[in-house]
Backbone bond lengths (Angstrom), bond angles and torsions (degrees), N, CA, C in turn:
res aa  C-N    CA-C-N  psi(-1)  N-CA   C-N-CA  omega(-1)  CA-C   N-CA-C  phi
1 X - - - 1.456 - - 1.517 110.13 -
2 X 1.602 120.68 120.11 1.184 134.70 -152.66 1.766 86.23 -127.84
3 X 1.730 125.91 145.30 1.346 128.24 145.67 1.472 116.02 -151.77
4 X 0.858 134.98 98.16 1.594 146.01 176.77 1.949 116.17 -77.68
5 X 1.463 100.18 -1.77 1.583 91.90 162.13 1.576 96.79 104.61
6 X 1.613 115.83 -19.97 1.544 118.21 173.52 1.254 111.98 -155.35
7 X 1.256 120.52 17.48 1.766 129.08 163.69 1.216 107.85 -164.66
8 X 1.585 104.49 107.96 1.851 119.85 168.29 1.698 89.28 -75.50
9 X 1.349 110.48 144.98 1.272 128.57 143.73 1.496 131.89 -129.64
10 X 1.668 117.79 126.51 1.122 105.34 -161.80 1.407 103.81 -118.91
11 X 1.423 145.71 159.35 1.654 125.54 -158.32 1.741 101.24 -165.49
12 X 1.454 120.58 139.78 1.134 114.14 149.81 1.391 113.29 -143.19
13 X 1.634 110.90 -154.41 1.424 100.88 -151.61 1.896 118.48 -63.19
14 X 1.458 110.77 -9.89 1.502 133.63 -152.72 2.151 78.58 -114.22
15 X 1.409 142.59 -57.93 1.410 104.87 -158.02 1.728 69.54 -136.57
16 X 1.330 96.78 -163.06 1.655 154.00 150.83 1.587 130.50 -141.08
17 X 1.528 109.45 120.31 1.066 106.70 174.56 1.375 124.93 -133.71
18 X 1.003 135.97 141.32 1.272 145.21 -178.14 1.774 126.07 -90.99
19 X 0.988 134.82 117.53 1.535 144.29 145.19 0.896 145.62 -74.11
20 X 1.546 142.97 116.98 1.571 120.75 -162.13 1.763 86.53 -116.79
21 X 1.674 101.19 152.74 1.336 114.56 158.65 1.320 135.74 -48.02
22 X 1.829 111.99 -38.50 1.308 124.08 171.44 1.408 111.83 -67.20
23 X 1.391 135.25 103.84 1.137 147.10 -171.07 1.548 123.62 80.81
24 X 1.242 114.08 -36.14 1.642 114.81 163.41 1.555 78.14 100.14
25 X 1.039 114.63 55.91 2.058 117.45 163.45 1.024 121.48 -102.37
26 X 1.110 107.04 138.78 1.970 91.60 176.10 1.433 84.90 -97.71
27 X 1.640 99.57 138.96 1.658 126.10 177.13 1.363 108.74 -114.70
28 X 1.051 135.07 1.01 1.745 107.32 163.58 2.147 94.34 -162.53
29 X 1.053 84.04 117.58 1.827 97.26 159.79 1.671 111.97 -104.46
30 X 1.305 98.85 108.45 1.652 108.34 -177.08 1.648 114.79 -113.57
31 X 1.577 104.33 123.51 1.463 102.39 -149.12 1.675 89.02 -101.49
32 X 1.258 132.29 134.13 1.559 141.21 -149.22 1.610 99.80 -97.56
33 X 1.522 105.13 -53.00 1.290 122.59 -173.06 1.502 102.67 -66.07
34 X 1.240 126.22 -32.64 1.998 112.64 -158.50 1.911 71.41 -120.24
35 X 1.448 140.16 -22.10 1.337 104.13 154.99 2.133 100.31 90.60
36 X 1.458 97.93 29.87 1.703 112.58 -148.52 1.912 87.65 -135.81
37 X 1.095 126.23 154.55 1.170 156.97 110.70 1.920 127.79 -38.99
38 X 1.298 139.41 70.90 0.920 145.85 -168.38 1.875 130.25 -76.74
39 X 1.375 99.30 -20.99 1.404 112.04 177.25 1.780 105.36 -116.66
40 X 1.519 107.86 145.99 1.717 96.05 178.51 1.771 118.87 -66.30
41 X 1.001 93.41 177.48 1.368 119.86 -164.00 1.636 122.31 -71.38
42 X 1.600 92.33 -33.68 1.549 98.49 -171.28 1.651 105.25 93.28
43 X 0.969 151.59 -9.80 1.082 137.69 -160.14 1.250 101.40 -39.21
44 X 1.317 123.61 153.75 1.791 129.93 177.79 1.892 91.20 -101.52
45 X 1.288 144.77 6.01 1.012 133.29 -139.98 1.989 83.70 -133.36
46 X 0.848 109.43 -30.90 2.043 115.44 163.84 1.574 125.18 -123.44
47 X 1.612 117.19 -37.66 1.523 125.14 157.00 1.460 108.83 178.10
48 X 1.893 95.17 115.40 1.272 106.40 175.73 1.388 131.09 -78.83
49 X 1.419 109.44 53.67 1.350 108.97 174.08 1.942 103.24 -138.49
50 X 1.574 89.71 178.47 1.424 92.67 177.59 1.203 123.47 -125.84
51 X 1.419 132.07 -49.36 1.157 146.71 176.13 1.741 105.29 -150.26
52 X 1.285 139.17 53.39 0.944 144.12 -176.03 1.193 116.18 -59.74
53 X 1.544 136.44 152.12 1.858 146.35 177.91 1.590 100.93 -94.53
54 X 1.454 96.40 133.88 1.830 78.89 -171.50 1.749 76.09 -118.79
55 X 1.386 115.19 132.80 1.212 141.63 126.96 1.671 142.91 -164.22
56 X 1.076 123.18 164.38 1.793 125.84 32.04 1.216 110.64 -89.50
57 X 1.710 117.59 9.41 1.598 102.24 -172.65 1.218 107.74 -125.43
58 X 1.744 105.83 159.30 1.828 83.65 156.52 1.612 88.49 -124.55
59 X 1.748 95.02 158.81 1.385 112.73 177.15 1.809 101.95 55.23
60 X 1.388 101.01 160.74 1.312 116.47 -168.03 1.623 107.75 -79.04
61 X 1.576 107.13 139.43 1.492 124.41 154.01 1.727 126.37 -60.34
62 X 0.981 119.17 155.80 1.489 122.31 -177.54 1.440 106.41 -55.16
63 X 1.327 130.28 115.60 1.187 132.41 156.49 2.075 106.95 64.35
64 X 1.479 87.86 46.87 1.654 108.32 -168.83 1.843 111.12 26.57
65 X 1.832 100.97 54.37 1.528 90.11 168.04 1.488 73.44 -157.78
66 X 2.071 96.64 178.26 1.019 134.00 177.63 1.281 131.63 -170.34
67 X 1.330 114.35 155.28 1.729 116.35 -149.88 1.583 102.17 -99.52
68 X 0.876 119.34 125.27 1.935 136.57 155.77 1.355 128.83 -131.06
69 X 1.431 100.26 117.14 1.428 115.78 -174.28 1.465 105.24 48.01
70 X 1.598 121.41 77.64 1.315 135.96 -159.58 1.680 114.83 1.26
71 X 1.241 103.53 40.62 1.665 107.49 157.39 1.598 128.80 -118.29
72 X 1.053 133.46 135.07 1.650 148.14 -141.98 1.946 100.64 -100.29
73 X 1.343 116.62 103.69 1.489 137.18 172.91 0.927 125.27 -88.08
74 X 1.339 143.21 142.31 1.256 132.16 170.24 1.467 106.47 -112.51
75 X 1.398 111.49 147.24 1.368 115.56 -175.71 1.983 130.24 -141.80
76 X 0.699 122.92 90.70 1.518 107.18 -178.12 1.745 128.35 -41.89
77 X 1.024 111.28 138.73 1.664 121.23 173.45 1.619 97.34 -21.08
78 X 1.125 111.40 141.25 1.660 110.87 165.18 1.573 135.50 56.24
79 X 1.659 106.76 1.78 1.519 122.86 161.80 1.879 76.69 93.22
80 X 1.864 85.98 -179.94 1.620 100.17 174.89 1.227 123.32 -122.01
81 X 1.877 109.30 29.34 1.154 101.56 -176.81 1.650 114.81 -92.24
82 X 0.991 119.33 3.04 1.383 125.81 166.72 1.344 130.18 -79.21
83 X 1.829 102.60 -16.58 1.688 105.00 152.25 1.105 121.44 -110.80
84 X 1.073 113.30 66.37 1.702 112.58 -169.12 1.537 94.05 -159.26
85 X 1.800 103.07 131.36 1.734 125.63 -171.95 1.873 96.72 -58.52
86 X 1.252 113.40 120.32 1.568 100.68 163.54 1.499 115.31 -76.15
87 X 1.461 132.04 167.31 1.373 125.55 140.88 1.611 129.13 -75.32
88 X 0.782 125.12 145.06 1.554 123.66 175.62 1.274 114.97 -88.60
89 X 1.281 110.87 126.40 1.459 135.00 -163.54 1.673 102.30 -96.38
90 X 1.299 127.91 -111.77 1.251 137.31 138.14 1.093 142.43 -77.79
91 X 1.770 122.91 127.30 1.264 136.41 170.12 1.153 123.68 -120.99
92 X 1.615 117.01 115.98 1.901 108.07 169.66 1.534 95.36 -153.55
93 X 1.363 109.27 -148.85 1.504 105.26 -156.97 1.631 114.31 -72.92
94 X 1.167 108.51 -22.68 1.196 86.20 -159.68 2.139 106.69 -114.55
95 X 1.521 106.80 -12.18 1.327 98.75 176.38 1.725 94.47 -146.64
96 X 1.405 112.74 174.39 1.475 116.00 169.14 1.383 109.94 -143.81
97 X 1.614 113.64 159.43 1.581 124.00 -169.24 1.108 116.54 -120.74
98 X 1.559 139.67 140.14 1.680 116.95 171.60 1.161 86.73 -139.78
99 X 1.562 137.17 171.13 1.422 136.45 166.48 1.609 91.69 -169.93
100 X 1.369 79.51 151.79 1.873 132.50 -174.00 1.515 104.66 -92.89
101 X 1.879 101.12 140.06 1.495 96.29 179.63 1.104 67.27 -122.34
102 X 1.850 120.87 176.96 1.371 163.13 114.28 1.356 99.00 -22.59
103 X 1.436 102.96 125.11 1.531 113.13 -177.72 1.663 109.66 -136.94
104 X 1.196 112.34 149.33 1.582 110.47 170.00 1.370 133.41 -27.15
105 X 1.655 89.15 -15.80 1.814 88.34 -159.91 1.726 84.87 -113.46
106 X 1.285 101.95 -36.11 1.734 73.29 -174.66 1.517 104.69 -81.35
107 X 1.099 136.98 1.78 1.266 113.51 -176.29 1.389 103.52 -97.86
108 X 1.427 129.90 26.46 1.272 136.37 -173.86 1.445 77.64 -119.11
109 X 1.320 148.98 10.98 1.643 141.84 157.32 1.747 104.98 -141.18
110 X 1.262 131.84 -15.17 0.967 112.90 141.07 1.591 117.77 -146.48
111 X 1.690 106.80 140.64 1.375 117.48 -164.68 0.977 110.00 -75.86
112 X 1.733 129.18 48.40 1.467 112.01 168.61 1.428 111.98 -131.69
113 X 1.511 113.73 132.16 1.609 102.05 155.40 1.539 140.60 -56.82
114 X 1.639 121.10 93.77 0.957 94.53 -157.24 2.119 108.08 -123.35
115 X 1.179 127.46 178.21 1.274 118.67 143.31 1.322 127.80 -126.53
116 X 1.249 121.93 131.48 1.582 112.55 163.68 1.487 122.72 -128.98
117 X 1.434 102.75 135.71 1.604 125.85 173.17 1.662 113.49 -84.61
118 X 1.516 108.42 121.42 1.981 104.66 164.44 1.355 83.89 -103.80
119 X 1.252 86.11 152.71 2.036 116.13 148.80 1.539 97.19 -134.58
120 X 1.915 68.87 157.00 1.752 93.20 169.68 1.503 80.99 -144.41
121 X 1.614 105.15 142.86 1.356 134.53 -179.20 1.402 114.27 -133.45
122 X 1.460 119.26 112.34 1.458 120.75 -176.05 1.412 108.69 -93.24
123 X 1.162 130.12 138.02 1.530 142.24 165.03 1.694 115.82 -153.27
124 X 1.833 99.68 120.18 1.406 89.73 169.48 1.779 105.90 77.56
125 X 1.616 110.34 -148.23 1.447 117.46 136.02 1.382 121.65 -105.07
126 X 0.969 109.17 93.27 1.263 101.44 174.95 2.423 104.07 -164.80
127 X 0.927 113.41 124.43 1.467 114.01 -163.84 1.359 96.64 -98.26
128 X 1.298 138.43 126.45 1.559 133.87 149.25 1.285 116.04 -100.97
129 X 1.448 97.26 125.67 1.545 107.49 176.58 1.699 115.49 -100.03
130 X 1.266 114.53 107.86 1.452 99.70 -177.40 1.769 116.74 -123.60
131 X 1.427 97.52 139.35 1.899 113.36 162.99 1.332 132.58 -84.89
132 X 1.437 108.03 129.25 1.509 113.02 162.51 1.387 110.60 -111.79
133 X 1.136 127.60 140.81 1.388 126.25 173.58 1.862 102.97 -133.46
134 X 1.340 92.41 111.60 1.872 92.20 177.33 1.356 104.51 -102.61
135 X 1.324 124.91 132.21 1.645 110.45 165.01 2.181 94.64 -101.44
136 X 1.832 79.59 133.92 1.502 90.11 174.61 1.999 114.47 -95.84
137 X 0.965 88.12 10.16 1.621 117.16 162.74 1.195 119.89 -37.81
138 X 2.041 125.95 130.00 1.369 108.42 160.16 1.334 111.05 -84.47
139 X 1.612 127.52 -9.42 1.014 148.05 179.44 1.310 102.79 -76.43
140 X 1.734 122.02 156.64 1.719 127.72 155.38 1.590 95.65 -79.18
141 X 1.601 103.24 157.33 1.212 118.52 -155.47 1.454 106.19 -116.14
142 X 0.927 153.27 162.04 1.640 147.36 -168.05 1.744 104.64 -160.23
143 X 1.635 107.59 98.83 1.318 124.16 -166.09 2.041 89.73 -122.64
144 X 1.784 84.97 -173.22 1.640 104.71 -179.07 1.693 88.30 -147.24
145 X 0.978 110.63 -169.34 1.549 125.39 -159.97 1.448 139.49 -171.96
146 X 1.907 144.57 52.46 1.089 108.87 -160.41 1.221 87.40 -144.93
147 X 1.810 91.22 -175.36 1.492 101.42 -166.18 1.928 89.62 -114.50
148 X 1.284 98.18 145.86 1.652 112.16 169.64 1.503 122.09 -124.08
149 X 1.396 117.30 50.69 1.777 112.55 -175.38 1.481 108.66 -83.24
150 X 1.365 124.75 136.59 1.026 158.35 -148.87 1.765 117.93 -110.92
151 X 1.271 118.57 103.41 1.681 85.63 -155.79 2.107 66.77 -121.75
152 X 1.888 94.40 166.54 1.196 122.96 -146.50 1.858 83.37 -104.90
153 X 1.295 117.25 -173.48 1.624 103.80 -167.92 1.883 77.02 -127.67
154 X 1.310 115.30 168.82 1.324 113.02 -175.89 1.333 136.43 -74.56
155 X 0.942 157.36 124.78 1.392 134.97 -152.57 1.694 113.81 -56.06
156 X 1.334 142.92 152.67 0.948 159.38 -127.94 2.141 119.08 8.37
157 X 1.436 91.17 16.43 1.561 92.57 165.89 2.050 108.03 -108.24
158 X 1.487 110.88 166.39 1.138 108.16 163.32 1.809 104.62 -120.80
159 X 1.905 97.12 -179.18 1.435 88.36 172.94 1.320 127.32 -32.05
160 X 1.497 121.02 -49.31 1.438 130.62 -149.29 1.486 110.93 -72.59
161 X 1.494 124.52 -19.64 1.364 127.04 134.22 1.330 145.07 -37.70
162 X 1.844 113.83 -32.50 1.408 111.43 143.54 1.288 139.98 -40.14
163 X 1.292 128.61 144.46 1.193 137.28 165.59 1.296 115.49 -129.18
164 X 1.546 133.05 115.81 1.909 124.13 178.68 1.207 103.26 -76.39
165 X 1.255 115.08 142.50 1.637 136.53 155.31 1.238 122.65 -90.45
166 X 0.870 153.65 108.74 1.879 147.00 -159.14 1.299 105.82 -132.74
167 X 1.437 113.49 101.40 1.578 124.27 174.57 1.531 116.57 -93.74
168 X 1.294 118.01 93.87 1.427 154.14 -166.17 1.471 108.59 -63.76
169 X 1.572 123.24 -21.63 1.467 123.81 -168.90 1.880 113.64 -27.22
170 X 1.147 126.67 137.31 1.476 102.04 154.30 1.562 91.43 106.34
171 X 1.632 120.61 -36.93 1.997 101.07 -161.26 1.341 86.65 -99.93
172 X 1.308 113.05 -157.04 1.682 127.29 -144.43 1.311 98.17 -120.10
173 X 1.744 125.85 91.71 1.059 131.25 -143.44 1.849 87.03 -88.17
174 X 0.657 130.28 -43.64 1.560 125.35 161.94 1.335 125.01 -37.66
175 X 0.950 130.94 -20.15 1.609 129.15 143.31 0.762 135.41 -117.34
176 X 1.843 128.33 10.98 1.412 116.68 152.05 1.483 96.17 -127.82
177 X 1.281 126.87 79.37 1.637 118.10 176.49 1.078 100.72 -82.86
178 X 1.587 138.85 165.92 1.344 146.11 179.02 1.645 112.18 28.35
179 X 1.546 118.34 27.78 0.967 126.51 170.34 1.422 137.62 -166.32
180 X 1.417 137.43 162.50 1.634 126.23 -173.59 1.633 92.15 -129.67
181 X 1.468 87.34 139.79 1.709 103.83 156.23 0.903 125.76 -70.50
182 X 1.970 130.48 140.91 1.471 107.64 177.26 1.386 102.06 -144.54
183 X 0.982 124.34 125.18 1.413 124.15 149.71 1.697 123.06 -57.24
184 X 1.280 109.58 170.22 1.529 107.65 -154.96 1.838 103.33 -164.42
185 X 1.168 109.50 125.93 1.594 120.09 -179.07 1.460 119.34 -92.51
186 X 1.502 128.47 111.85 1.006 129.89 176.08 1.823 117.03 -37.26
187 X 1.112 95.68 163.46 1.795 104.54 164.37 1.487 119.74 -30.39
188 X 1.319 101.29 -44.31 1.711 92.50 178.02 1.750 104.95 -112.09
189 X 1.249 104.36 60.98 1.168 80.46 -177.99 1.955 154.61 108.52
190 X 1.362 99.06 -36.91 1.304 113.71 -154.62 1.340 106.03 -114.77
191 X 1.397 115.09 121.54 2.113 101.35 176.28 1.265 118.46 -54.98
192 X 1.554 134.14 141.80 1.068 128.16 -173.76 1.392 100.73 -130.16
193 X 1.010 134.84 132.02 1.697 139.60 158.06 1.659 117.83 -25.70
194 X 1.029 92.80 -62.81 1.483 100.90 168.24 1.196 150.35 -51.94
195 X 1.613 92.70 -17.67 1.533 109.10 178.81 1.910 108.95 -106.78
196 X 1.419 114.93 8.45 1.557 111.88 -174.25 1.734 103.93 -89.76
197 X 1.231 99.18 149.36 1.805 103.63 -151.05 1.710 92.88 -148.12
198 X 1.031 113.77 172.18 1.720 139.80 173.20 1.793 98.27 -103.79
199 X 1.184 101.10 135.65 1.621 126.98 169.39 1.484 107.19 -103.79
200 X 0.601 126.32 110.91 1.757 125.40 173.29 1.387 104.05 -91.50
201 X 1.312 93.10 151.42 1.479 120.65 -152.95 1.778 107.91 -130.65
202 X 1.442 124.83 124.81 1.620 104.07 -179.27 2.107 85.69 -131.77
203 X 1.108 109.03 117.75 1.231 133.99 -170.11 1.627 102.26 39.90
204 X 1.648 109.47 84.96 1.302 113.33 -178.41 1.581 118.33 67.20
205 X 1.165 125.40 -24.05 1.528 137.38 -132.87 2.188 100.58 -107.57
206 X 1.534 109.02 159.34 1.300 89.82 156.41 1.802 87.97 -167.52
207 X 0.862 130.26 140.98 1.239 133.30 172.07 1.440 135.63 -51.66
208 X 1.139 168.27 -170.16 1.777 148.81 146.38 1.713 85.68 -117.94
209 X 0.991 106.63 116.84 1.652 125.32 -176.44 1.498 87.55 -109.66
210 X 1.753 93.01 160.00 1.541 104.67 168.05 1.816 105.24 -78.96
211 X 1.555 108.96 124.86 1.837 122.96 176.54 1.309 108.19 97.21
212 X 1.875 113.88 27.20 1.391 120.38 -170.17 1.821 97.10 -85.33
213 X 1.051 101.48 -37.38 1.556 115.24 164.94 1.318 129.98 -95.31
214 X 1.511 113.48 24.04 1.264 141.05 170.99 1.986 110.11 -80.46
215 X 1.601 95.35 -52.30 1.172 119.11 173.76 1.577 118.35 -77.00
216 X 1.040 141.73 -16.30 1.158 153.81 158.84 1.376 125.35 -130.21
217 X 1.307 139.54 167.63 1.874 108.08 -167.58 2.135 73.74 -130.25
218 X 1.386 116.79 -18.55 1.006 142.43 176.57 1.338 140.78 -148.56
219 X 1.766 135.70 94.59 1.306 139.79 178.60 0.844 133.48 -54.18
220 X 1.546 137.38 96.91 1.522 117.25 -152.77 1.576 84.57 -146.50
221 X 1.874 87.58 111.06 1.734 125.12 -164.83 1.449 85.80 -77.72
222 X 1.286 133.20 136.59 1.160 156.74 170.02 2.037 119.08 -87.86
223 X 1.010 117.28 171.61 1.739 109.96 153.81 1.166 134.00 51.53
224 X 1.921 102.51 7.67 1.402 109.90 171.84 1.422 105.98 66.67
225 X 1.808 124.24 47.61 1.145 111.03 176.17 1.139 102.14 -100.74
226 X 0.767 152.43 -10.00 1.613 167.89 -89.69 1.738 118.21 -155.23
227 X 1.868 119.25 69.16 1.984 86.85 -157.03 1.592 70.89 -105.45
228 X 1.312 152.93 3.08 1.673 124.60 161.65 1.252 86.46 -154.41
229 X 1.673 105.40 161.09 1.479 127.42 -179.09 1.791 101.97 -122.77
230 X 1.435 115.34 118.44 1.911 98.07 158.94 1.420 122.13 -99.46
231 X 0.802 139.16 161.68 1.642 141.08 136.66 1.884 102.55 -87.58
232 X 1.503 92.63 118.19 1.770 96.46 172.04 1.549 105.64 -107.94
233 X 1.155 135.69 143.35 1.409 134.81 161.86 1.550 105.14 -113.98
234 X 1.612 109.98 134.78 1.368 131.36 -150.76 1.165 119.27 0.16
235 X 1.756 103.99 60.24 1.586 118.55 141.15 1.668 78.00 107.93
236 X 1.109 120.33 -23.37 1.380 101.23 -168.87 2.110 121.22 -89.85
237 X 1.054 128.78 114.35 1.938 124.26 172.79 1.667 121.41 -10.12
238 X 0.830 131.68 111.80 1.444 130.20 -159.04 1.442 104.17 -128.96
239 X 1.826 126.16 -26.51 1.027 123.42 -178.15 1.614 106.75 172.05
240 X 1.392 119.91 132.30 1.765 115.69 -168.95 1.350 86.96 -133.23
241 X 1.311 100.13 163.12 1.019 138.05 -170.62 1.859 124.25 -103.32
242 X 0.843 151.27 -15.02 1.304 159.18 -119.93 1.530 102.09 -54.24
243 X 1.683 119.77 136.42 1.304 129.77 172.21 1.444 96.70 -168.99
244 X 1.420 106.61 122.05 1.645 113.68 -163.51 1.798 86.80 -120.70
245 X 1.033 94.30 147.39 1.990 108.76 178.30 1.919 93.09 55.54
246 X 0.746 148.29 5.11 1.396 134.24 164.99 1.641 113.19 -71.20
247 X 1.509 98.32 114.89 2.303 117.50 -166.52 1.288 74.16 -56.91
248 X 1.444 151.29 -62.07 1.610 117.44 -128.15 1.709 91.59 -134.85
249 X 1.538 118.53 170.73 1.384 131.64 -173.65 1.641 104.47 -170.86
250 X 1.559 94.10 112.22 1.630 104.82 173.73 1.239 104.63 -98.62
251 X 1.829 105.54 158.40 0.990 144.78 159.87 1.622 121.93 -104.13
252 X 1.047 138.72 134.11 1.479 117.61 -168.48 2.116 94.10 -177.92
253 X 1.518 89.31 120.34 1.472 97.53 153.51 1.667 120.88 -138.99
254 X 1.423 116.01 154.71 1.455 112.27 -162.72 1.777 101.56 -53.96
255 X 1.237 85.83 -49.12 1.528 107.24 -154.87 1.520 100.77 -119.92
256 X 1.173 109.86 160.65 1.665 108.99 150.47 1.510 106.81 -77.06
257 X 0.663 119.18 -45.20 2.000 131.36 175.79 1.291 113.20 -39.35
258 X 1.400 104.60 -52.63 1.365 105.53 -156.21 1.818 100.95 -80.61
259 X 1.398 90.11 165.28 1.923 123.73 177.33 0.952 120.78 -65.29
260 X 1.512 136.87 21.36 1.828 151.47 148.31 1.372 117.18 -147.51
261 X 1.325 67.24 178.93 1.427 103.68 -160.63 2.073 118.09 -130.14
262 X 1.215 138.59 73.84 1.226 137.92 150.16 1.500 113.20 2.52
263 X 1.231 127.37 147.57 0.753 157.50 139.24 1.583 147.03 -151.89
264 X 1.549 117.11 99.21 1.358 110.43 -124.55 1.218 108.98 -140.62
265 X 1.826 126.57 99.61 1.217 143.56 -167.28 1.576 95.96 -90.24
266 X 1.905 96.87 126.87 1.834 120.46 -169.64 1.379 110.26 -109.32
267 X 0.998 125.76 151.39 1.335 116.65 152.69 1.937 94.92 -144.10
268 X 1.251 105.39 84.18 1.370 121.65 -154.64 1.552 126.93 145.71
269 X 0.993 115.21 152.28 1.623 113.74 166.04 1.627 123.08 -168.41
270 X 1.105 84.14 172.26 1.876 83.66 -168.64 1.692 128.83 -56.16
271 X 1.170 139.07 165.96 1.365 131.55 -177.37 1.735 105.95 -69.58
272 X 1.535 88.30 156.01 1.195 82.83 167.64 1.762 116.05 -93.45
273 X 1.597 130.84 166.93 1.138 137.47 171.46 1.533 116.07 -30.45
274 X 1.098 124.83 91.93 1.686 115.80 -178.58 1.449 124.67 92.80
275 X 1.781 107.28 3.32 1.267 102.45 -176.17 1.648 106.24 -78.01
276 X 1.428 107.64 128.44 1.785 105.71 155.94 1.247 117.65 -131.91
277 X 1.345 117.63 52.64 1.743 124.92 -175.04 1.573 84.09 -75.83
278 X 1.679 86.53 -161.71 1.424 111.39 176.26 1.903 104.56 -85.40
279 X 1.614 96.75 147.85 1.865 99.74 173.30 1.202 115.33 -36.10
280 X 1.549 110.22 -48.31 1.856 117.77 -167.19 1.259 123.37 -47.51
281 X 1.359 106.60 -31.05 1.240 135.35 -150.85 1.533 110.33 -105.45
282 X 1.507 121.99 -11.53 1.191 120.84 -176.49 1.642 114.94 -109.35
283 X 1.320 107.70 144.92 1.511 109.64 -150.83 1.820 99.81 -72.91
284 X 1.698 90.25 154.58 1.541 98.03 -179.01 1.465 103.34 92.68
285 X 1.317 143.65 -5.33 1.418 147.33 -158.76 1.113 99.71 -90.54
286 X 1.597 129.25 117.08 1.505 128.25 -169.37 2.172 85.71 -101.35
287 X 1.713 101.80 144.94 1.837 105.54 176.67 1.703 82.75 -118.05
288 X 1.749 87.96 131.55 1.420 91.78 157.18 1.254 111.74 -138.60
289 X 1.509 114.77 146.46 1.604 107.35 -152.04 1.416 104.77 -92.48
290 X 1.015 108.95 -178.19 1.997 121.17 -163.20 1.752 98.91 -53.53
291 X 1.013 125.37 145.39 1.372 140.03 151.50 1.879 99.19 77.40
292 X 1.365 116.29 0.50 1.606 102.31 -157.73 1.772 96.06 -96.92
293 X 1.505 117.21 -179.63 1.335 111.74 170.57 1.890 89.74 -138.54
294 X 1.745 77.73 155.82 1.725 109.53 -175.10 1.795 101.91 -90.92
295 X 1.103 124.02 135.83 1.679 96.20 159.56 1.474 93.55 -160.22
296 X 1.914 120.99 125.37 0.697 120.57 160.28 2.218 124.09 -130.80
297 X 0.793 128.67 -159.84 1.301 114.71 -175.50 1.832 114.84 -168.45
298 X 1.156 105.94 148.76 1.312 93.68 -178.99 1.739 107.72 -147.34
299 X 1.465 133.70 168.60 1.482 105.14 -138.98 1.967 82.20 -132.61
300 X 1.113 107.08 176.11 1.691 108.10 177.99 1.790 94.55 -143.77
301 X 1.404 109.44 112.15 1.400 114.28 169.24 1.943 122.03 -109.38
302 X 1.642 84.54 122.87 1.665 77.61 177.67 1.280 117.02 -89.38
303 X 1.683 103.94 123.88 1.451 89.57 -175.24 2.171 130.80 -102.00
């Protein structure tokens, strides 16, 4: 157990991992045994992030705003809690805490009193990332929620060496057998009807071909089909995902080019093309009522 005031690191004999205060991300999963770097880098030069917390939103609002209680917000892609210093809650060997209050400024973009707690919990290999969301509200509160970790491809492999694994337990194998539904975000952004498609699946499995992200620029698994995601490299487990009852599950790479790969448990999702109803009303919108707290978690195993 390592803390320098802006990166807890917590480590045993199987990883090391690192957390920074600015956003409550975990920034580096370092695998001891294969002697590898497992999460990206951050480069500021393709995408400076690592595993960022997206709220209150996920994915972008119509024309970066949104309506509450017929009043007009402005909001950035993915909420702003991912640029914003956490406090540190608890630190010891084996997990760490930071949490976010409601501040003047965000509630001048969003009207809620709120708090939220991350953890990260090390065991073994295996990382748990977990949420609390309290609204200190006399009002119910209307948030989004997800996780975006980013894993790096191995050194002398590229994407096209991936293969997804998609463990389906739990959805409605009668309408997506040997396959997942997906919704899909236009060019700028926005879900469009038009763009939701079938993923085919040959024993769970589907390859990352070159124009796999041709067809989607982003996969965004719908219906809770989704309870773990892998990346395998030549056939072999490289890194899972686990998120059981979580409605939505991204897929997302910058580039086809580039050195990751997304993998990205929602409980939320982006606007659709032209929507400007009310928040309540827009899909993915978790209500939590006055004084109560939300807390759910989902885990990343290297395998």
């Amino acid at each position: 157990m390592k803390q320098d005031g802006t990166v807890f690191t917590l480590e045993n004999e199987e990883l090391l991992i690192t957390v920074e205060r600015h956003g409550a991300q975990l920034a580096r999963i370092y695998d001891k045994k294969a002697c590898r770097d497992i999460l990206w880098e951050a480069d500021p030069a393709v995408w400076n992030r690592h595993s960022p917390i997206l709220f209150p939103f996920v994915g972008k609002s119509f024309e970066g705003k949104y309506c509450y209680e017929g009043k007009t917000y402005d909001i950035t892609p993915h909420g702003f809690a991912r640029d914003m210093d956490f406090e540190p809650v608890l630190c010891d060997m084996d997990e760490c805490w930071y949490k976010l209050e409601a501040t003047q400024e965000t509630l001048e973009k969003y009207p809620f009193d709120f708090e939220i707690e991350i953890g990260h919990r090390l065991e073994g290999r295996t990382i748990e990332t977990m949420w609390k969301v309290t609204n200190r509200d006399s009002k119910e509160m209307l948030f989004m929620m997800g996780g975006h970790p980013a894993f790096r491809v191995p050194e002398g492999k590229t994407i096209y060496d991936y293969t997804f694994e998609f463990n389906k337990e739990g959805c409605n194998k009668d309408k997506f057998q040997d396959a997942l539904h997906y919704l899909a975000p236009n060019d700028k952004g926005y879900e469009v009807e038009s763009l939701q498609g079938i993923l085919k699946l040959k024993d769970g499995r589907v390859p990352l071909t070159k124009g796999f992200f041709d067809t989607a620029l982003t996969y965004m698994i719908d219906e809770a089909q989704v309870s773990s995601a892998s990346l395998l490299v030549d056939g072999k487990p490289y890194v899972t995902v686990v998120c059981d009852h979580f409605p939505y599950f991204g897929v997302w790479t910058m580039e086809a080019t580039h050195p990751f790969v997304c993998l990205e448990p929602w409980y939320g999702i982006c606007a659709s093309e032209g929507y400007e109803g009310e928040l309540k009303d827009r899909r993915g919108v978790i209500s939590l009522p006055a004084w109560e707290t939300w807390q759910k978690s989902y885990t990343i195993r290297i395998d």
